[in-house]
N, C-alpha and C positions, 0 to 999 in steps of 0.2 A: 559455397557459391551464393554469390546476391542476387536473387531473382526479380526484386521489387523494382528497382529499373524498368527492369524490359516489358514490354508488354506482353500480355498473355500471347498473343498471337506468335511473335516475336522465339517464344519458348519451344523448346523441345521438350519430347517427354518428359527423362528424366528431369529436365531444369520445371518440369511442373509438377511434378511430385513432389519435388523437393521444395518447392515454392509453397506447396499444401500444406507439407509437414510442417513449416516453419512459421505460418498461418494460426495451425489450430495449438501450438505450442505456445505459440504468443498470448492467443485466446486465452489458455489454463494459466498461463501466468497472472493476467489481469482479469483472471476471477479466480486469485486462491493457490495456484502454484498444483502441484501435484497430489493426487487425493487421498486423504493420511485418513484413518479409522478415528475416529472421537476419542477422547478417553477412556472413555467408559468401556471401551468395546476392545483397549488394546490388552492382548492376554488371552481372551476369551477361546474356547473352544468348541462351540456352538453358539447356534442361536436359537430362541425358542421361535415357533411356526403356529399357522393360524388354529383354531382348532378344528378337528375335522370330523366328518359323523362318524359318532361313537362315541367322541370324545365322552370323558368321564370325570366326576369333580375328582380333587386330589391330585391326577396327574395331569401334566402337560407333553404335548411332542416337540420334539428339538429338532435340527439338521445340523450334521456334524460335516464339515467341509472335509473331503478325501487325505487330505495329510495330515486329519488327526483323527481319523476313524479308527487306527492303533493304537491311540492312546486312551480314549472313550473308552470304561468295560463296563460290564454288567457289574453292580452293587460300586460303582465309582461316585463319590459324593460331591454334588457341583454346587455352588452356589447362584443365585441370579439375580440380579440388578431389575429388577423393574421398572425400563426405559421409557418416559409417556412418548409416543410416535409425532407428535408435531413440538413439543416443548423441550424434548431432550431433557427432562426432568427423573431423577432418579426418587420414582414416590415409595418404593420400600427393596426390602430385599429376602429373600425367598432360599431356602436351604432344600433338598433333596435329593433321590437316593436316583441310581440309572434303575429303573427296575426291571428293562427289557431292553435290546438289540446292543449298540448302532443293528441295523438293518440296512442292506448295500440298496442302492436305490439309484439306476442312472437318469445322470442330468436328460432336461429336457426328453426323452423317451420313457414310456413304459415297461416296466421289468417282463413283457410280454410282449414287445412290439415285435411285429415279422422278421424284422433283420435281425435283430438278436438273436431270436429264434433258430430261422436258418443257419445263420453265421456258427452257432454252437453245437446243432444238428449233424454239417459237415466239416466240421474242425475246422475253422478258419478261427484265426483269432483276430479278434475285435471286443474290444474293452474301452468304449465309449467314456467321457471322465461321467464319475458318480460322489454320492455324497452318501452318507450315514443317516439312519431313520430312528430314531430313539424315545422311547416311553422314559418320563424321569417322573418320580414320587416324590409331590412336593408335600415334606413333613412339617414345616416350619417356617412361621414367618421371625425374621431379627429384630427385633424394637428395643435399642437403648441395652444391648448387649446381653437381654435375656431372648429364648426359642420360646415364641408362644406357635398355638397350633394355626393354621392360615385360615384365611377368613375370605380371600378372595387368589386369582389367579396373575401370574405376570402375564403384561401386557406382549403382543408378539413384538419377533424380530427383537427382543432381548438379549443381551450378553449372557453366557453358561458359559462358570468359571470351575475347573478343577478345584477343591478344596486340599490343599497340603498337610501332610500328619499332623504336626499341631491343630490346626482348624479341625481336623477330623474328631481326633480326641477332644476337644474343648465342649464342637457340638454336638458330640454323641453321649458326655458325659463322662467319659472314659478317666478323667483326671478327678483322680482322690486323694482326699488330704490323707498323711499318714497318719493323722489321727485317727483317724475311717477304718482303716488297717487292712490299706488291698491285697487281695489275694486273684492270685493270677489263675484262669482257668484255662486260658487258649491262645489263641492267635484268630484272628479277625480275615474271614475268608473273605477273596475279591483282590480290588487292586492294591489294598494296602495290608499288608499282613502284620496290625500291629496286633499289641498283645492286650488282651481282654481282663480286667481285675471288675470283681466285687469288693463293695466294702462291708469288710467281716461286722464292723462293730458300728453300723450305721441301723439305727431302729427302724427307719423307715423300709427297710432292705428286706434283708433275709426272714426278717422276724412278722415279717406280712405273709410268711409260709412260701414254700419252693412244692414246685412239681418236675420231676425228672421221668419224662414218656419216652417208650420205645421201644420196639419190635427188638424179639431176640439176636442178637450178634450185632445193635446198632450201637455198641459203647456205652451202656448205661454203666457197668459194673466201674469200667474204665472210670466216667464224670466222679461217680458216686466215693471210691476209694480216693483219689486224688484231692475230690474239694474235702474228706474228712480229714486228712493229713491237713491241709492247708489252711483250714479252719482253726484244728488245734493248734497249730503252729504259732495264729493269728487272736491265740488267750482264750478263745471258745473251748468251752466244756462240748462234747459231742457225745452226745448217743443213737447206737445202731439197734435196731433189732432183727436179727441177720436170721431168716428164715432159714437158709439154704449153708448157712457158717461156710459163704463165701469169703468174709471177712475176718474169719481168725485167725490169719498166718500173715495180716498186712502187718508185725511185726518186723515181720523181715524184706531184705531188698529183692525185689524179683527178679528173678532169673530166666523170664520168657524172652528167647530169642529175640523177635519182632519186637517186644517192647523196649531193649535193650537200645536198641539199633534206630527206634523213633526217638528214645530219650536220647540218644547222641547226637542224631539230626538237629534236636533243637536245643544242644547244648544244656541239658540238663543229666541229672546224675539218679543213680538207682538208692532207694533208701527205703528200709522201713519204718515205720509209723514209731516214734516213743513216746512213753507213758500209756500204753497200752493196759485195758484189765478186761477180763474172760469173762462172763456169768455165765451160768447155765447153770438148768436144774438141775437138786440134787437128785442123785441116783442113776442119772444120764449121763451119757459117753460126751462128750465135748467133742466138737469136730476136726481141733486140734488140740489135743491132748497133751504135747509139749508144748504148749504155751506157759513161758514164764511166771503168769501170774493167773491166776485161776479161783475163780469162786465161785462156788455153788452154793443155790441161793433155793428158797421156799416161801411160796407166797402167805401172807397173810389172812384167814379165812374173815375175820370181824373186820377188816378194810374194805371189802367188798360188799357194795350198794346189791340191797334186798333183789331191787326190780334190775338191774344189771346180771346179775346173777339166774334169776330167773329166765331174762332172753338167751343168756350161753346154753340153757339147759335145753332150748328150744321146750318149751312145754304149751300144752294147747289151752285155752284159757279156762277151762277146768280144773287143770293141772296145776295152772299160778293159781290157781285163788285159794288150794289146796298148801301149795306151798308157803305161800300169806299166812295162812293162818298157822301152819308150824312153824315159822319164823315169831308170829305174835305168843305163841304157846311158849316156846323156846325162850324169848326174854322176860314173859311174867315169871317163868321156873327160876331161872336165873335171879333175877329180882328174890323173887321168895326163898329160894337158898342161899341167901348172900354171895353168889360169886360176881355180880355186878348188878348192881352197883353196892359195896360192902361197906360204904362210910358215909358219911355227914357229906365231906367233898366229893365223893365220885356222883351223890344224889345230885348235886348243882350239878357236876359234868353232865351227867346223862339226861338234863334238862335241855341242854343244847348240842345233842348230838341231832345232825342232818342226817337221818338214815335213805336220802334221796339219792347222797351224795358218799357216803360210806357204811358199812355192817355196823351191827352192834358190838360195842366192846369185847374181847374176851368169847364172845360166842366162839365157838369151834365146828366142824364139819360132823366129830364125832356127835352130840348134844344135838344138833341138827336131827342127824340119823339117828338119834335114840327117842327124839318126840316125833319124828314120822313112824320108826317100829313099834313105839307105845299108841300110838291114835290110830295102825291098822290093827294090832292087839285088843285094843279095847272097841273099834267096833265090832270084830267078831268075838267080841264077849270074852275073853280070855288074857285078860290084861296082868290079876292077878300075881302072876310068876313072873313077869315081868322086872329082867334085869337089865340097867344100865352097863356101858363100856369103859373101858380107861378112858380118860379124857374123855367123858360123857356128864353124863347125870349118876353113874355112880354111888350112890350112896344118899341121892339124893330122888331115888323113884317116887315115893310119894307125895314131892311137890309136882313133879310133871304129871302124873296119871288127877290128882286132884284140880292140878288148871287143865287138864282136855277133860274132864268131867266139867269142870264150870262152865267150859266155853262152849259148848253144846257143837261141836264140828260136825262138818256136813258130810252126810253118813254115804261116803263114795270109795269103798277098798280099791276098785280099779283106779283109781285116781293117784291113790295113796299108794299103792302098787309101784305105780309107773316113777313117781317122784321118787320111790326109796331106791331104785335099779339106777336111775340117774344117781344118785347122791351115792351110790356105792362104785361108780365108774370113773366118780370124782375122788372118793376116798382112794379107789386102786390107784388112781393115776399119782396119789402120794407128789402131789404139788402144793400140800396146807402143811402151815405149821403154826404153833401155837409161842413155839420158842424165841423170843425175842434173838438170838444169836442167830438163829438160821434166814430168818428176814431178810429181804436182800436190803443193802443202806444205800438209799438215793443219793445221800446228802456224801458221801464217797468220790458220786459220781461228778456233781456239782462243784468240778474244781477247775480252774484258768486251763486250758492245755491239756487235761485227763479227756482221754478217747476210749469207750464204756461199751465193748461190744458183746450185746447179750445173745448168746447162742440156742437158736430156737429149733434145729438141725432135727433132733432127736424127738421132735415131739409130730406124729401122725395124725393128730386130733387136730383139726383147725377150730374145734370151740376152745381147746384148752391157750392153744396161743393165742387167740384173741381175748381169753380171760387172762394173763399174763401181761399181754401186753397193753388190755386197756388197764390195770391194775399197775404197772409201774408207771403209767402215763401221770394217772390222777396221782401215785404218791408224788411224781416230779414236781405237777404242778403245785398240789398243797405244799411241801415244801420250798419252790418259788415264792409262792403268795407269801408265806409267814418272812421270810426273807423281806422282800419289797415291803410289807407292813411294817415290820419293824423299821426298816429304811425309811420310810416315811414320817413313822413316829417320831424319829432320833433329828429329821430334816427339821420337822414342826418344831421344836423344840432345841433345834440350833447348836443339836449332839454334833461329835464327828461321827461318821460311817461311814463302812467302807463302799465299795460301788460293789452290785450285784454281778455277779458270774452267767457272762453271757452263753447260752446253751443251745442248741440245734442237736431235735433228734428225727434221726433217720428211720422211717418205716417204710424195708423194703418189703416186696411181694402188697402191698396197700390196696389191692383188687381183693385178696381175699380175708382183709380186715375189716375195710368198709366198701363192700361191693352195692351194687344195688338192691338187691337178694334179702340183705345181710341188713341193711340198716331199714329195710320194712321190717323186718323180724325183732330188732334189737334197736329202737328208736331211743331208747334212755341209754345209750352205749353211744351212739352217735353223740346228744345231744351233752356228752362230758369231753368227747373229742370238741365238736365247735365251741363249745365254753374254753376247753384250753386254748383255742387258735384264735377266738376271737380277746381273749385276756390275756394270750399269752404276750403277745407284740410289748406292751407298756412292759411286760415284766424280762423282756430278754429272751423269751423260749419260742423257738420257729422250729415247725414241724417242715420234715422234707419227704413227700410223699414218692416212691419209688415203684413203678409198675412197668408189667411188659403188657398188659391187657387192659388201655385204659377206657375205654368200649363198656369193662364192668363197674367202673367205678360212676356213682350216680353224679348228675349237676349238683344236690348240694354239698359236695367233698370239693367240686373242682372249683366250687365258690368260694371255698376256704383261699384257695391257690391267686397270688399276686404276682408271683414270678414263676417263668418257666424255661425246663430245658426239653426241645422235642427231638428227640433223634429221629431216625428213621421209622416212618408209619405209610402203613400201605392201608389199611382201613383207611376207605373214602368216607364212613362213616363215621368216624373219629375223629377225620381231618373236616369235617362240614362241622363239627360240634365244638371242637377246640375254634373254628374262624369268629363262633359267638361270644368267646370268653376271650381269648387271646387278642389285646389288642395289635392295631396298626402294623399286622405283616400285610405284605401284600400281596397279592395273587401267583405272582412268577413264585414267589416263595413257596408257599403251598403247595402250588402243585410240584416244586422240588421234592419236598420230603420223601414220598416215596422212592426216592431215587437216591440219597443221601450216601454216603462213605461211612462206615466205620469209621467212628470216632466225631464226624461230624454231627454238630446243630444248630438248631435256630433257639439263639437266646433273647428271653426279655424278661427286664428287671426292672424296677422301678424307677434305680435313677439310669436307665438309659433312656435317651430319647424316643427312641424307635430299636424294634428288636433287629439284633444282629445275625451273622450265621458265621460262627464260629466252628475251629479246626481245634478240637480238645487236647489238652497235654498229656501224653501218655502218662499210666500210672506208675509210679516209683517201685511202691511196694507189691508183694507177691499176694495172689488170687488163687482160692482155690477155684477149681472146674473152669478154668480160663484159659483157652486152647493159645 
C-alpha cells in the first residue's frame, strides 16, 4: 500500500505503520542498504572486550555471542586480527590458546540480579539471551609467517577466529619433516584431538635432555616404554637402566586387558620391542630370566675416578684423605713392580691419564685392599708377615710395604679400619672385574635401533647402582666423544664418515641417583653427569630423567631438563617449583595436574610453541608390576 499520498492525518493506524516502515527502509537504503559485518569480522567467533580489573599481561577477555558458546572450549586455539577502532586497520595478528571458560554470562543483567535469582529459587524457567565470557592466552604474535612472542595486546572489539588442524599444527610446531623422524606420542587433548610427534633425530630436541614426572599410577611406566620402542624404531640407539626390571619382558606384546582395548580404541596394534639385549650383573638373578638375549656384565674397577669412588663409599673426610693416600700408595707399588705402567709407551700413556675423570690403569679392588691391609699392618707394627692376595700385590709385598714406609701415612688405624670394611663390602658385592671379557661393551650398545636394558632389579644397595650406573654413563660418553673426534677429524680433512649413532638413555628411579641428599655428598658424581648433558647434545646422547618423587631431585638436575613430560602431581610444592623452570604453561593448566587421568600430560618440547596437554598412546609391549 502507498502511503506517501495521503496525509498523515488522512492515515489509519495500520496505513501508518506501514508508512513508518517504509520510511526507515528507505532511510537504510540511502545510507548503505542492510548491515553486513566488515570483512574482517566475517567468520569470526568472538570478539575481544575491554580489559577489566584484574586484567593480566598475556591474556585477554573475549565475549562469545550465545550460538557459538558450543563451539568455544577450553585449550581451542583462535587467532585475532588486531582491528584499530576508528581506522579499520588490521595492525597485526595475534595467536592464542582459550585458557578458561566461555563462562555463561546474561545479557544486559547480572548473573545475580533478583529475578534470576527468584525465577531459579521457585522453578520458573526463564533464560534471559546470554553470551560466553572467556580468558584466551595470547602466545604469539604473526610477522611474515614466523610466531615471535607478543610484545603488545589486540586492540578491543577484535575478531577471534577458530584455528583449523592445519593452522593448529603449522602453529604449534607439530609438523615434522621426515627427515626429523617423528615419533608419535599421543593425541592432543581439547578440541582437536590431533596426534602429537617428537622429532627423534632433531639435535635441538631430545638431546637438550627429557624429564618424565609423576605421581604413582599417573602413566609414567606407560610414556617411558612406548617412546623407547618408538625411538628405536626411529634408528636411536636407547639405553634404560631399569631399577625395578620393569622393562625386561618389553620384548614381548602385552597382554594387559585394558591396554589391549585402549590400543584398539586408537587403532593401534600390540607388539614387543625388537633388538632387544638384557644386562645385568654377573652372579644376579635377572628379573626376566627367559629373555632371549642376556648378558651379564662386571664393572671395571681402574675406570672409576679416585674422588667418585670415594663419595659411593660415603667416607668422612678423614676417611678420604686416608683413602688418597692408598690409592697414591697403590699406583707408586704398581709403578715400582712393573704392572703399570710396564713399557716405554704405557709411560707416555700414563702421562696423560685424567685420574679426575677415570681410575688408574690396571689397578684392581683386590691391590686396593692389600695396600690398606698392609698400612693398618704396619702401623701396629706388624707388617712383617704380611701377605698379598690373587689379584693383589702378590708377590710383590716388598714394593708396597717399602712405598707406605717412604710415604710416612698418617698414623689413624680407625680410619684405615673403616676404609678396609668398605672396600670388603665392595669386594663381596663381586661387581669388579679385572677381565677384559666380563666388561660390559658400550660400544655393543651404540647401535641404530639396539634397545640396551640394564637390569638393576637385584641389587639392594643404592651406592652400588649408582656406582654402576654413573660408571656405564661415563664409559657411554667417552666412547661418544672418541666417535665425534674422529668424526670431526675425518670432516677436517675432507675423509668420508659415517654420521654418529644417535643415543638416548633412560634413568629411571633418577631421585635416588641424583637426589638432593646425594649430590651434597657426591658433587664429583654430579659434576660428570652435567659434563655428559651439557656435551652430550652436539654429540647425540640425551639423558631422560624418570622419577615418581620429583620434590627430591635438586634445581641443579632439573636444570639440566629442556623438555618435559608432567603427569599427575599433587605436590603443591613441586608444582610451585616446576612453574620456575617450566616455561609458558598457564595457570588453568597447573592447577590441572593434580587432577589429570592416567595416561595423561602436560607436554613441552622445544620445538613446540607452547606446552601441550596430551592423552598418551597406550603401550604395545608387556610391563612387569603393571596392574
Amino acid at each position: 500500500m502507498n502511503t506517501t499520498t495521503k496525509p498523515q492525518a488522512a492515515m489509519s493506524n495500520a496505513e501508518k505503520v506501514a508508512h513508518a516502515a517504509e520510511t526507515i527502509e528507505q532511510t537504510g537504503i540511502e545510507n548503505g542498504g542492510p548491515f553486513r559485518e566488515p570483512e574482517t569480522y566475517r567468520g569470526s567467533c568472538a570478539r575481544t572486550m575491554f580489559d577489566r580489573p584484574g586484567s593480566e599481561d598475556g591474556t585477554v577477555t573475549v565475549l562469545v555471542p550465545e550460538h557459538n558458546t558450543g563451539i568455544v572450549t577450553r585449550e581451542a586455539y583462535v587467532r585475532i586480527p588486531s582491528v584499530h577502532a576508528r581506522t579499520g586497520v588490521v595492525e597485526a595478528e595475534y595467536l592464542g590458546v582459550v585458557a578458561s571458560g566461555p563462562f555463561a554470562e546474561p545479557d544486559a543483567l547480572g548473573a545475580t540480579a533478583p529475578t534470576l535469582i527468584v525465577a531459579a529459587a521457585y522453578g520458573a524457567v526463564l533464560t534471559p539471551k546470554y553470551h560466553g565470557i572467556a580468558q584466551v592466552e595470547v602466545f604469539g604474535e604473526r610477522v611474515g609467517g614466523q610466531v615471535i612472542p607478543p610484545v603488545r595486546r589486540p586492540y578491543p572489539n577484535s575478531p577471534v577466529f577458530l584455528l583449523n588442524e592445519p593452522e593448529i599444527r603449522s602453529v604449534l610446531g607439530l609438523d615434522i619433516r621426515p627427515d626429523d623422524k617423528p615419533v608419535r606420542i599421543g593425541l592432543m587433548d581439547g578440541a582437536n584431538a590431533l596426534p602429537v610427534e617428537i622429532p627423534a633425530a632433531r639435535k635441538s630436541v631430545l638431546f637438550k635432555h627429557t624429564g618424565i614426572l609423576g605421581t604413582t599410577g599417573g602413566g609414567k611406566s606407560t610414556t617411558v616404554s612406548g617412546s623407547i620402542i618408538h625411538q628405536a624404531e626411529a634408528g636411536n640407539a636407547v639405553i634404560v637402566f631399569d631399577v625395578e626390571g620393569e622393562y625386561t619382558t618389553m620384548d614381548q606384546p602385552t597382554d594387559n586387558a585394558q591396554m589391549l582395548a585402549a590400543l584398539q580404541k586408537r587403532g593401534l596394534n600390540a607388539k614387543g620391542a625388537v633388538n632387544t639385549d638384557l644386562f645385568y650383573l654377573a652372579g644376579r638373578d635377572p628379573a626376566n630370566p627367559d629373555h632371549p638375549r642376556q648378558h651379564p656384565f662386571k664393572i671395571a674397577f681402574d675406570e672409576i675416578s679416585t674422588s667418585v669412588f670415594a663419595e659411593i663409599l660415603d667416607l668422612s673426610e678423614p676417611q678420604e684423605r686416608r683413602l688418597m693416600d692408598a690409592f697414591e700408595v697403590c699406583r707408586i707399588t704398581m709403578e715400582r713392580a712393573k704392572i703399570y705402567p710396564a713399557s716405554d709407551a704405557e709411560q707416555q700413556e700414563a702421562f696423560e691419564v685424567d685420574e679426575l675423570s677415570r681410575g688408574w690403569p690396571r689397578m684392581t679392588i683386590d691391590m686396593l685392599l692389600d695396600t690398606v691391609s698392609a698400612a693398618i699392618e704396619h702401623l701396629e707394627g706388624d707388617a712383617s708377615n704380611f701377605s698379598g692376595r690373587q689379584g693383589g700385590f702378590r708377590g710383590h709385598e716388598q714394593f708396597l710395604l717399602q712405598t707406605l714406609a717412604a710415604r710416612k701415612i698418617e698414623r689413624d688405624p680407625r680410619s684405615w679400619k673403616a676404609i678396609a670394611k668398605r672396600l670388603w663390602r665392595m669386594k663381596k658385592a663381586a661387581v669388579f672385574t679385572s677381565n677384559d671379557a666380563e666388561r660390559i661393551s658400550v660400544a655393543s650398545m651404540i647401535r641404530p635401533g639396539r634397545i640396551s636394558i640394564i637390569d638393576l632389579s637385584d641389587m639392594e644397595s643404592p651406592y652400588l647402582r649408582n656406582l654402576v650406573i654413573a660408571q656405564i654413563l661415563r664409559l657411554l660418553h667417552k666412547h661418544q666423544d672418541s666417535l665425534y673426534a674422529a668424526q670431526e677429524t675425518a670432516r677436517r680433512e675432507n675423509r668420508k664418515h659415517g654420521e654418529l649413532t644417535r643415543m638416548l638413555v633412560f634413568i629411571e628411579e633418577a631421585h635416588e641417583f641424583l637426589s638432593s641428599e646425594r649430590i651434597k655428598q657426591m658433587p664429583n658424581l654430579f659434576d660428570q653427569v652435567a659434563t655428559i648433558a651439557r656435551r652430550g647434545r652436539k654429540r647425540y646422547l640425551g639423558l631422560v630423567f624418570v622419577t615418581q618423587l620429583p620434590s627430591h631431585l635438586p634445581d641443579e638436575v632439573l636444570g639440566l631438563i629442556n623438555n618435559w613430560i608432567l603427569h599427575k602431581l599433587t605436590d603443591a610444592g613441586v608444582v610451585n617449583r616446576l612453574k620456575k623452570i617450566v616455561p609458558s604453561v598457564n595457570d588453568a593448566t597447573w592447577k590441572s595436574l593434580p587432577n589429570m587421568a592416567p595416561g595423561q600430560a602436560v607436554c613441552s618440547f622445544t620445538h613446540l610453541t607452547r606446552p601441550i596437554t596430551v592423552s598418551i598412546d597406550p603401550s604395545p609391549c608387556k610391563l612387569r608390576m603393571v596392574d
